[in-house]
N, C-alpha and C positions, 0 to 999 in steps of 0.2 A: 638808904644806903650809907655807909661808913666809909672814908677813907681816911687813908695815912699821909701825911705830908710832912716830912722832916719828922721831926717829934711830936707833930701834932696829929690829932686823930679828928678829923671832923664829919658833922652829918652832913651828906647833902639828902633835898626835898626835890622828887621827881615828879613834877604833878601837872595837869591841864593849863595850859597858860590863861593868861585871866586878859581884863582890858589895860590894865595900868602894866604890865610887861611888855606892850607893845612896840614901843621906845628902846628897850631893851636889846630886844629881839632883830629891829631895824641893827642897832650898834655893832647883834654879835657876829649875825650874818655879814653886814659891807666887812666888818674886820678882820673877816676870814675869808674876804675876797669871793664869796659865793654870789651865785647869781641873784640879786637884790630887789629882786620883782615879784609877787604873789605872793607877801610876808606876811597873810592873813592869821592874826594871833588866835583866834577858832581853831583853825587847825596846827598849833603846836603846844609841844609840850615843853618844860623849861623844867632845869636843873640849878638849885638855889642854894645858896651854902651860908648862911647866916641874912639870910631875907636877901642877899644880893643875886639876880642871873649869872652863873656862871657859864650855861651851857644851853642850847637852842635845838629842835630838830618839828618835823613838821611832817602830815601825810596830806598828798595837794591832790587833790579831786582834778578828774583833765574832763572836756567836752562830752569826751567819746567813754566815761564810766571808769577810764585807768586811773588806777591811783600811783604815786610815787613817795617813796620816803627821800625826804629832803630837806635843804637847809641844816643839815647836821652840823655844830659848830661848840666848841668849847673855848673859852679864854685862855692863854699861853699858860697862867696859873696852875690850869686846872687839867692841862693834856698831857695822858699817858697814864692817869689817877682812875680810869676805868667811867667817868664821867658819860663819856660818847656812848659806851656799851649799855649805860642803863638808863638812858636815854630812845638808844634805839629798841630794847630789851621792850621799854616802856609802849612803844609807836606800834610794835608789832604785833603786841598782844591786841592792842585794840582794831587788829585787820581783819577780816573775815575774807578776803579776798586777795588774788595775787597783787606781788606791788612790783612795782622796777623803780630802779635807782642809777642814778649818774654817777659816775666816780673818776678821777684819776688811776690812769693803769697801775701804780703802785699800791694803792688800797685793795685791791682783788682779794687775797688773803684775808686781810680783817671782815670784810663783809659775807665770805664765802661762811665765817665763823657761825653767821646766825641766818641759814640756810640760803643765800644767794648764788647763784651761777652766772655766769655770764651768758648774753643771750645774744642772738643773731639779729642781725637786721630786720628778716623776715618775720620773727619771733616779737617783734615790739612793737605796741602801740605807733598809734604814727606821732603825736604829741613827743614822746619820749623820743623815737628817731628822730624827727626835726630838731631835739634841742642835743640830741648826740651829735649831729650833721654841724651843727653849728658851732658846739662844744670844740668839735676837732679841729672844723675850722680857723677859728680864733688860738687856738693851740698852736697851730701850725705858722700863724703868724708872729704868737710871743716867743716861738723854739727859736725864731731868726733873730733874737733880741739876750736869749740863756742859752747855757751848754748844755740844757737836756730839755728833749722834747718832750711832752705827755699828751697821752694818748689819753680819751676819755671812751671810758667803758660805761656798757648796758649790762646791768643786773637784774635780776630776776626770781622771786621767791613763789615758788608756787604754794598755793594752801591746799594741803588736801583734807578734804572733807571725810570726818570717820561715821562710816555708816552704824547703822544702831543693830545691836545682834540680832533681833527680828526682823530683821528688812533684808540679811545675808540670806542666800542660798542656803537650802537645807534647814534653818532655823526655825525653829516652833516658839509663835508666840507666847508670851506671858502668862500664868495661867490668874485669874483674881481672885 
């Protein structure tokens, strides 16, 4: 991917993260104040803009088979440059299965962008509600500290599976 920044045009590289990015990845996540725990560099992918990480995100396997897209994080540098988007662009192609995601109530819109909805309590793994449960929690104690509370949201991207024209109703198989 290409971006523009000022008069400059540069590439970033979107690709599997490796072992030597791990360091990184620790950095980009605590920086962005995300939750700094399960930062297993296997499951993310990094955004690089002249060999350097500029941007983090991760799909984390939970006990119970959910997966989550997480750790989403770009450098101050590098945010609003569409960095995030092809990051997560990247994470989702490689899902075959639904995912949920945490968020801050103000992101709703941007993630709604690449099929998320918001999901109900009853609707969520229990991994995911627990760390919603706790999310708001802790929320609700830093609101008494800022002039605006956040709310943290459950997201939700279901996958559906396209069945093959033979296997529909009415459809006559192949002939060889």
């Amino acid at each position: 991917m290409v971006i523009q920044s000022g008069l400059m045009t540069m590439a970033i590289d979107i690709r599997s993260a490796e072992g030597t990015d791990q360091a990184a990845i620790r950095k980009i996540v605590r920086g962005a104040g995300l939750y700094p725990f399960e930062l297993d560099w296997q499951h993310f992918y990094v955004a690089a803009a002249n060999k350097s990480i500029v941007g983090v995100g991760q799909i984390k396997s939970h006990r119970d088979g959910s997966k989550e897209l997480a750790s989403i994080a770009v450098i101050p540098e590098f945010q609003s440059k569409g960095v995030a988007t092809g990051l997560i662009q990247a994470l989702i192609s490689t899902s075959e299965e639904d995912l949920y995601l945490l968020c801050q109530d103000d992101l709703e819109g941007f993630y709604q962008g690449f099929g998320f909805i918001t999901a109900g309590r009853d609707d969520l793994p229990s991994p995911i509600a627990r760390r919603q449960r706790w999310g708001n929690f802790f929320s609700s104690i830093a609101a008494l500290f800022s002039r605006r509370p956040v709310r943290i949201l459950a997201m939700r991207r279901v996958v559906t599976k396209s069945v093959p024209e033979t296997s529909k109703p009415g459809a006559s198989p192949a002939c060889i």
